[in-house]
C-alpha positions in Angstrom: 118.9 -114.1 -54.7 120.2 -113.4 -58.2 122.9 -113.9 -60.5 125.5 -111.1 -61.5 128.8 -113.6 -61.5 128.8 -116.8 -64.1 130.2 -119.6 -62.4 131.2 -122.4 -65.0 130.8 -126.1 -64.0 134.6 -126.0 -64.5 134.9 -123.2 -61.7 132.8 -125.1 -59.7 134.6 -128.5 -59.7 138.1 -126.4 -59.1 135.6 -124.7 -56.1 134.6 -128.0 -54.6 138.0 -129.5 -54.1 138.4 -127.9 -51.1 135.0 -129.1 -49.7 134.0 -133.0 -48.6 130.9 -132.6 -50.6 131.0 -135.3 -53.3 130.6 -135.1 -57.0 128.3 -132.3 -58.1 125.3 -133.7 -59.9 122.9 -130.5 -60.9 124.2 -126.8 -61.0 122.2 -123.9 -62.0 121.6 -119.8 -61.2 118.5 -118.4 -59.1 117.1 -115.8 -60.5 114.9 -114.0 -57.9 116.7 -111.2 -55.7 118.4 -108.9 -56.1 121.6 -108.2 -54.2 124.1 -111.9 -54.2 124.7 -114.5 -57.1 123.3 -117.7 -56.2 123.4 -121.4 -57.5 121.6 -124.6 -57.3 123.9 -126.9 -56.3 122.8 -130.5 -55.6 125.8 -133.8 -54.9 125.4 -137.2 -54.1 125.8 -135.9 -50.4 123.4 -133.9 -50.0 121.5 -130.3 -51.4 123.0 -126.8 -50.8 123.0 -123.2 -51.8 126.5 -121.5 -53.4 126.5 -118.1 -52.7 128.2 -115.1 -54.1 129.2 -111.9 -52.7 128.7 -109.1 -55.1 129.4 -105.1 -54.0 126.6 -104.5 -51.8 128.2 -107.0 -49.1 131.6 -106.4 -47.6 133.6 -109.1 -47.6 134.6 -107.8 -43.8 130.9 -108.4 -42.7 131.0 -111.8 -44.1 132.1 -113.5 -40.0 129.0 -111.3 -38.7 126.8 -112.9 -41.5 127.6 -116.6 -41.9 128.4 -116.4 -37.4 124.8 -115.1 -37.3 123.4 -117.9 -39.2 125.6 -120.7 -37.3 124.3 -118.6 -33.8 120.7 -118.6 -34.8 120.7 -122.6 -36.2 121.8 -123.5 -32.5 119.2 -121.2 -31.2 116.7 -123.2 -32.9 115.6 -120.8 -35.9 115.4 -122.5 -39.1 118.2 -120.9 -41.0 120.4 -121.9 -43.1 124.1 -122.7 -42.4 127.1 -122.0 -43.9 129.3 -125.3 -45.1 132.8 -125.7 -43.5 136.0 -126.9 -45.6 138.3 -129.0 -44.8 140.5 -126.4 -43.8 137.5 -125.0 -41.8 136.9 -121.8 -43.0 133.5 -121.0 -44.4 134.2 -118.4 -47.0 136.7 -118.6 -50.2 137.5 -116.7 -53.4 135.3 -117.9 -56.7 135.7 -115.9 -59.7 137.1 -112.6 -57.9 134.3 -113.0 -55.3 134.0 -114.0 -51.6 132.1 -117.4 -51.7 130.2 -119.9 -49.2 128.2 -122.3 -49.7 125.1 -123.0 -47.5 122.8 -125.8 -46.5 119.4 -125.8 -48.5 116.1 -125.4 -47.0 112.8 -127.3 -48.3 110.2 -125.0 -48.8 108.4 -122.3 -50.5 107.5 -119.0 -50.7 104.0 -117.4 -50.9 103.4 -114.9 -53.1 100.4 -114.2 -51.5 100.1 -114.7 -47.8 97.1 -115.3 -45.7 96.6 -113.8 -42.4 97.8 -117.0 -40.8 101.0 -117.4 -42.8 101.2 -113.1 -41.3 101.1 -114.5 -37.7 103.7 -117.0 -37.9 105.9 -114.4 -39.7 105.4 -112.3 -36.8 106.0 -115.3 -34.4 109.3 -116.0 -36.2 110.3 -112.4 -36.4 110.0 -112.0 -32.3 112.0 -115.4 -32.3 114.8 -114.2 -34.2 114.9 -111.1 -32.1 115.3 -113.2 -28.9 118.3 -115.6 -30.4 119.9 -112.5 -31.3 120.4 -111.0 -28.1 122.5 -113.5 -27.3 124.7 -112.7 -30.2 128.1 -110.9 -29.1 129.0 -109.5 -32.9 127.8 -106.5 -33.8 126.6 -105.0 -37.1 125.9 -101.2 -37.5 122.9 -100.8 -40.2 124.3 -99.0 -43.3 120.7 -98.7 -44.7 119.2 -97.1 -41.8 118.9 -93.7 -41.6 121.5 -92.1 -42.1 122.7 -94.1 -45.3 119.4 -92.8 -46.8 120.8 -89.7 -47.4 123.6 -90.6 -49.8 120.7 -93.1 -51.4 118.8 -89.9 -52.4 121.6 -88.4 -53.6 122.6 -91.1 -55.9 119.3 -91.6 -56.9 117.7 -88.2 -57.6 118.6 -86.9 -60.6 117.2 -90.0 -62.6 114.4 -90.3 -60.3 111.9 -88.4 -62.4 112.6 -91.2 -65.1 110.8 -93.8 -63.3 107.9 -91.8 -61.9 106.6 -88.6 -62.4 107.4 -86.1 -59.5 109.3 -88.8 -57.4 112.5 -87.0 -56.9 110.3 -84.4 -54.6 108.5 -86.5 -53.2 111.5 -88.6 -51.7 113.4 -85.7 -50.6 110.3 -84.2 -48.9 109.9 -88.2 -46.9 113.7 -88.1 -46.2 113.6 -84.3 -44.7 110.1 -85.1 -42.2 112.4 -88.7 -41.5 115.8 -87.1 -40.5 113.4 -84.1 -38.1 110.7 -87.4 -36.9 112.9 -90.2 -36.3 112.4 -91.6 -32.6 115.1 -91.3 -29.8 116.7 -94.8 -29.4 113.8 -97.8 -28.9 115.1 -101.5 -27.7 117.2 -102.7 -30.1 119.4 -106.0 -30.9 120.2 -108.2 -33.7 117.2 -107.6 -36.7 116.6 -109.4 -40.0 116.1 -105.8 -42.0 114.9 -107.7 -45.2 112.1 -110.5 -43.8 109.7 -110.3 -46.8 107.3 -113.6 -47.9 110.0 -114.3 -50.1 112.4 -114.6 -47.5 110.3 -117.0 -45.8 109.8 -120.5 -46.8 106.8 -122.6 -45.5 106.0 -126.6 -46.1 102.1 -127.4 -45.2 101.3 -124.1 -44.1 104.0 -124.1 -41.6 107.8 -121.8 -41.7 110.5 -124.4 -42.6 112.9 -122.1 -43.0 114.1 -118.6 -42.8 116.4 -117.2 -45.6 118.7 -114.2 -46.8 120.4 -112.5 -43.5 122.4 -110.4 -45.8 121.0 -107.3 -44.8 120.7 -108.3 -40.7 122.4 -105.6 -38.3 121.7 -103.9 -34.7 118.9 -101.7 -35.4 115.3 -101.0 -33.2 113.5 -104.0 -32.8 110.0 -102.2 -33.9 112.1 -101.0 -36.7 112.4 -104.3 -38.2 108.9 -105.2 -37.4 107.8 -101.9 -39.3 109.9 -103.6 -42.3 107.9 -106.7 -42.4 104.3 -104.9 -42.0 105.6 -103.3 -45.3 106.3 -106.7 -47.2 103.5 -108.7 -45.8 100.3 -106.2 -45.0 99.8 -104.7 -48.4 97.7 -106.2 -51.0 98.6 -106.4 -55.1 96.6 -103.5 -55.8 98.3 -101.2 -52.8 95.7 -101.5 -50.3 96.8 -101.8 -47.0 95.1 -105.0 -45.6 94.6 -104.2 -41.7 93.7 -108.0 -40.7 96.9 -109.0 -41.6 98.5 -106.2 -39.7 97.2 -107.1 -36.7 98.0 -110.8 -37.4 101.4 -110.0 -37.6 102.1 -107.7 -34.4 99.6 -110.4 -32.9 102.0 -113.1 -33.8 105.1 -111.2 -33.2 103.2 -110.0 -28.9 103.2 -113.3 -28.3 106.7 -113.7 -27.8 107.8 -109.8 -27.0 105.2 -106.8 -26.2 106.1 -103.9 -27.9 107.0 -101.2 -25.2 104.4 -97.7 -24.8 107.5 -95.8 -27.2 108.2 -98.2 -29.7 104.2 -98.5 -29.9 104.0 -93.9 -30.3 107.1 -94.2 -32.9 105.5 -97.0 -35.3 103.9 -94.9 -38.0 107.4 -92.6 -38.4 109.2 -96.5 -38.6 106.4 -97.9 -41.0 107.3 -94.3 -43.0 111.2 -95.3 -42.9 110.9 -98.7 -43.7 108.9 -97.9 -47.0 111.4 -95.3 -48.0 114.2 -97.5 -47.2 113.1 -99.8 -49.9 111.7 -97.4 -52.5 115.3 -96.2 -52.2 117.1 -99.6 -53.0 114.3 -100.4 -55.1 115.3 -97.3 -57.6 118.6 -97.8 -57.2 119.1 -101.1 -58.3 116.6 -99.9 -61.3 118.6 -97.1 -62.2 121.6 -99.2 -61.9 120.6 -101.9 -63.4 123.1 -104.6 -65.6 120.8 -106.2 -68.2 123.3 -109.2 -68.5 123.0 -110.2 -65.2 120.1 -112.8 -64.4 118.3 -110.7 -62.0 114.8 -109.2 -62.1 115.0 -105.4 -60.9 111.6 -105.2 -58.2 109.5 -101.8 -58.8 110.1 -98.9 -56.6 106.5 -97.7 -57.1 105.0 -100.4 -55.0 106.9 -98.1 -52.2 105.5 -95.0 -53.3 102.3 -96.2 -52.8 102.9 -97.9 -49.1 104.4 -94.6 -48.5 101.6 -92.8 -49.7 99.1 -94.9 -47.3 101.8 -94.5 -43.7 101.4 -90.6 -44.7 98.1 -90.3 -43.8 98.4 -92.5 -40.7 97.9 -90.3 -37.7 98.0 -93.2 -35.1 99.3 -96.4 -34.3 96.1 -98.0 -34.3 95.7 -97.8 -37.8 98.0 -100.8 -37.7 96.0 -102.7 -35.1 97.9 -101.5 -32.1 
């Protein structure tokens, strides 16, 4: 979450006319994130979240979003939902942008998890997956592989900037990648983006799952790969195995990983760590200092990259 787009209290009462959401009472930006604008927004009905849509979400993905969320509330994941208006559509223009606004979810984040707060992120994960299957929309992942590629390109020629040597070193991942990648694993409806701040936990339990912006079909594993990435490495960029095996322990005990997806988990782990050293360093690069949004560091990826390349087995992750 983030904010690129000012949204005035002004714009906001103009907004909420079309809503049965009462009299708005506290408004204010989010700051963490990076890819929507998002808002406080609290009435005398009730709390919610007003969202957004800056460039990096088509507005024609917007149904498959906001339809995921509705499909996975029913299914019983804690998620939030989008707000219907009287006209009952869920999305409108606000300040040249697509908008919604969404129920809020009590809850925090952990900045850093314990290997307990790992398993039920692995638990929830799995969950997820099996709501999704029964999801008919589909969403073709335009950060998987083969969008990596024009990342690279757009990112290169500044990449030296940031870190010394970096441009050859992501080049070199992204040629092993595009020779490595696995043939097709099981695959379904996938988060993409579940990192601890994503999930939100009251007395050491998930109350809430947050920010499907980046959900898509992809490989199931895939997206597991994504989450050892945010939740299994430590401050310092040691990779803390005891959570690992929390995690894939939480996430088997609602879906077994299959013999292939198992053999293909240190190429994914590879992927998923380029994937976000990739937007990482191009939302640095590109960053707007007027927007109220803190750019995340791209070397943190170099560095869980640096660790899957000398993997040379899955059960260096606990499998």
């Amino acid at each position: 979450m983030a904010v690129y787009t000012d949204v005035s209290f002004e714009d906001l009462e103009t907004f909420l006319h079309a809503y049965d959401l009462g009299t708005a009472h506290v408004f204010k930006g989010i700051a963490e994130g990076v890819s929507n604008s998002n808002y406080y927004l609290q009435t005398d009905r009730g709390t919610f979240i007003l969202t957004l849509y800056e460039s990096r979400v088509e507005a024609e993905d917007l149904p498959f979003y906001l339809g995921l969320m509705e499909h996975l509330a029913r299914a019983g994941i804690q998620c939030p939902t989008p707000v219907h208006a009287r006209d009952g559509k869920t999305t409108r223009k606000l300040n040249d942008r697509q908008a919604a606004i969404l129920s809020f979810l009590d809850g925090v984040s952990l900045r850093r998890p314990l290997p307990q707060h790992c398993t039920a992120a692995g638990v929830a994960l799995a969950e997820i997956h099996a709501a999704g299957a029964r999801f008919s929309v589909k969403r073709d992942n335009a950060l998987g592989l083969k969008g990596w590629r024009n990342l690279v390109r757009d990112c290169a020629p500044d990449a030296d900037t940031i870190a010394e040597k970096m441009r050859s070193a992501i080049e070199e991942e992204l040629a092993f990648l595009e020779t490595s990648w696995p043939a097709p694993l099981p695959s379904g409806i996938v988060h993409a983006d579940l990192f601890p701040d994503n999930v939100l936990f009251v007395d050491n339990k998930i109350s809430g799952i947050i920010d499907f912006y980046f959900a898509c079909n992809d490989s199931l594993a895939y997206d597991l790969a994504v989450t050892l990435n945010a939740w299994c490495f430590e401050p310092d960029g040691a990779f803390n195995l005891t959570k690992a095996r929390a995690l894939i322990g939480g996430y088997e005990t609602k879906r077994k990983l299959e013999k292939a997806e198992r053999a293909a988990f240190p190429v994914l782990c590879r992927g998923a760590a380029l994937r976000f050293l990739l937007t990482r360093l191009y939302d640095l690069i590109n960053h707007n200092p007027a927007a109220l949004v803190r750019p995340k560091d791209p070397r943190e990826f170099v560095r869980r990259l640096r660790f899957h390349r000398t993997v040379r087995s899955p059960e260096a992750y606990g499998l």
